[in-house]
N, C-alpha and C positions, 0 to 999 in steps of 0.2 A: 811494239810495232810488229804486226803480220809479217811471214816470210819474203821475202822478195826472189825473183826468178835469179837463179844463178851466186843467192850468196849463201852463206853456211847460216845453220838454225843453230842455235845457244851460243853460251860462253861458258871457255872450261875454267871451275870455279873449285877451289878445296873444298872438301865433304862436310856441309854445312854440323853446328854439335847438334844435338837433338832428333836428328833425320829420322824419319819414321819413314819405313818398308812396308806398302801394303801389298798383295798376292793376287791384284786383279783389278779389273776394270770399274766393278761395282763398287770395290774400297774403297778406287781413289777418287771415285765420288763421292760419295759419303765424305771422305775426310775435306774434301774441298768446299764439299755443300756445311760443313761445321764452321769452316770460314775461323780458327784456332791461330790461325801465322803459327803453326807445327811444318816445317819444311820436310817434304813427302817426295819419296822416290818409289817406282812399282819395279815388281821383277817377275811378274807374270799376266797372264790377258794378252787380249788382243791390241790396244794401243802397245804395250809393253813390244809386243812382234813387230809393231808398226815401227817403233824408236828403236830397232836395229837388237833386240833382245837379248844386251848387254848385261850380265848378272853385276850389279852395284854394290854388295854384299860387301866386298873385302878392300873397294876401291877407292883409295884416299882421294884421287882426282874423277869431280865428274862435271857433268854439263847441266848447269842450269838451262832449262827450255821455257821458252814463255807454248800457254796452251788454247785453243778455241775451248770453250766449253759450251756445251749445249744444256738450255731448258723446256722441261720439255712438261708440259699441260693435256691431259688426259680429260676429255670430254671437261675441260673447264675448270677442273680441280688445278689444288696449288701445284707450280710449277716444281715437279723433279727433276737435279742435277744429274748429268751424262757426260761420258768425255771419249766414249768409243762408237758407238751405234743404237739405233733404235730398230724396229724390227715389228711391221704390222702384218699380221696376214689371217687367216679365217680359224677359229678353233679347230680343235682336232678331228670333232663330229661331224666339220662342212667340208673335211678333206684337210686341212692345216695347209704346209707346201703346194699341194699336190692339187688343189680345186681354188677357183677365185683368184683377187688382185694380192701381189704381195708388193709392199714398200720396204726396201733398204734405204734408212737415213745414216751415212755412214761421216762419221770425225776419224775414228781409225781406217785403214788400211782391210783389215781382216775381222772375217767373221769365223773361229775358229781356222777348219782349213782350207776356206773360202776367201782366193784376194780377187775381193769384192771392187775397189774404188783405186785401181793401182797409180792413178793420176791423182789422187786428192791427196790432201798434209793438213795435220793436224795444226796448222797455226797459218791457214791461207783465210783466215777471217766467214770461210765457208764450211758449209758442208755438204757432198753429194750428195742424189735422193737419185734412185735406181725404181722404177714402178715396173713391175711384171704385169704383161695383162692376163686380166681376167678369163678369155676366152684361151689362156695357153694350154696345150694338150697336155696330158702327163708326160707322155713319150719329148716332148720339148723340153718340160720343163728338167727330167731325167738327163737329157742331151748337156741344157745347161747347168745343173749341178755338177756335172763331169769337167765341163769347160771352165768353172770357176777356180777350181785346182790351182790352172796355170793362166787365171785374169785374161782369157782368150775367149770369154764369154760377150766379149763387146766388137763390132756394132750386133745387134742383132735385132729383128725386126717387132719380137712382141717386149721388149726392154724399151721403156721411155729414160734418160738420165739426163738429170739437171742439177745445177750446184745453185745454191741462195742460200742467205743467211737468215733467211725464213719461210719455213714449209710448215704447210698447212695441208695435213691426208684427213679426207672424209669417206666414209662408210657406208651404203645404204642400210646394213644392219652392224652391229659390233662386232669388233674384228679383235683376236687378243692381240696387246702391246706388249715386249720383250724393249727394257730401258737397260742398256750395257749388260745383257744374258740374265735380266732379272727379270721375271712375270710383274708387268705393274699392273694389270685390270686389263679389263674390255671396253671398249668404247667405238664410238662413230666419228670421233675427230680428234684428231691430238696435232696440239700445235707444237711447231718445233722452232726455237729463237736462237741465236750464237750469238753470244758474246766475242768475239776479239783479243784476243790475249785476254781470257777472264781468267787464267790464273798461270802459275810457275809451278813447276816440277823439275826431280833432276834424273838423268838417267847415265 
């Protein structure tokens, strides 16, 4: 079951045997896209910032959490697993940040020292989607880089933000894709699907 407003997220559980520690967002993809029943706990990334960046290392008691997990399709190829953010915007040669539209599809909270989505949770069945326009000036978008720091970067009038549990970004030419801080390719449309509690971690 998805979070609900106002009750606590997991159940504290003794430290399952076997527990594998992975060091980042991209990991605990990977280990969840292997679909193993190895129970997995993260102690760095940005989801990791999101769940309160509790080192689990020495801690006999922790919290199982159920998770949203996102899939995510790249100009139609098979679906890559995610469970922090995605990340479309223009190569480096059209400007990257700084020229064109950028999209945050964000499950975590933070984008490094960027908190991106301060109102989203990682097990609300959703996930935000932030669109920068295309026509924003450098000097703006400079402005808002600053203002992400402290998640004071919202309302603002070239920011579109919407939450669904299915987003679909189109391109008029290929934009590069970042899948939880990893380069997945270029492409002109990448679809993004949530699953609902698609899996448990502990943190």
């Amino acid at each position: 079951m998805t979070i609900k407003p106002n009750e606590p997220w997991g159940t504290e559980v003794d430290r399952p045997a076997g527990l594998v520690v992975v060091s980042g967002d991209a990991a605990l993809a990977d280990h969840l896209a292997a679909d193993d029943g190895v129970p997995v706990g993260v102690s760095a990334g940005d989801l990791f910032r999101t769940l309160g960046a509790r080192p689990i290392t020495d801690r006999a008691q922790l919290r199982r959490l159920s998770l949203d997990v996102m899939y995510v399709s790249v100009d139609g190829g098979a679906p890559v697993t995610a469970v922090a953010h995605v990340v479309i915007r223009s190569p480096w040669w059209r400007g990257g940040w700084w020229q064109g539209p950028v999209t945050l599809v964000m499950n975590a909270e933070f984008i490094g020292d960027w908190d991106v989505a301060p109102r989203g949770h990682p097990n609300d069945g959703r996930v935000e989607r932030f669109d920068l326009d295309a026509t924003t000036s450098v000097r703006q978008r400079w402005a808002i880089g600053q203002r992400l720091a402290s998640a004071s970067h919202l309302p603002h009038p070239s920011i579109d933000r919407r939450t669904a549990r299915r987003h679909t970004v189109e391109r008029a030419s290929a934009a590069d894709v970042w899948v939880d801080g990893r380069h997945a390719g270029r492409a002109r449309r990448v679809d993004i699907d949530v699953v609902a509690d698609g899996a448990s971690i502990y943190a």
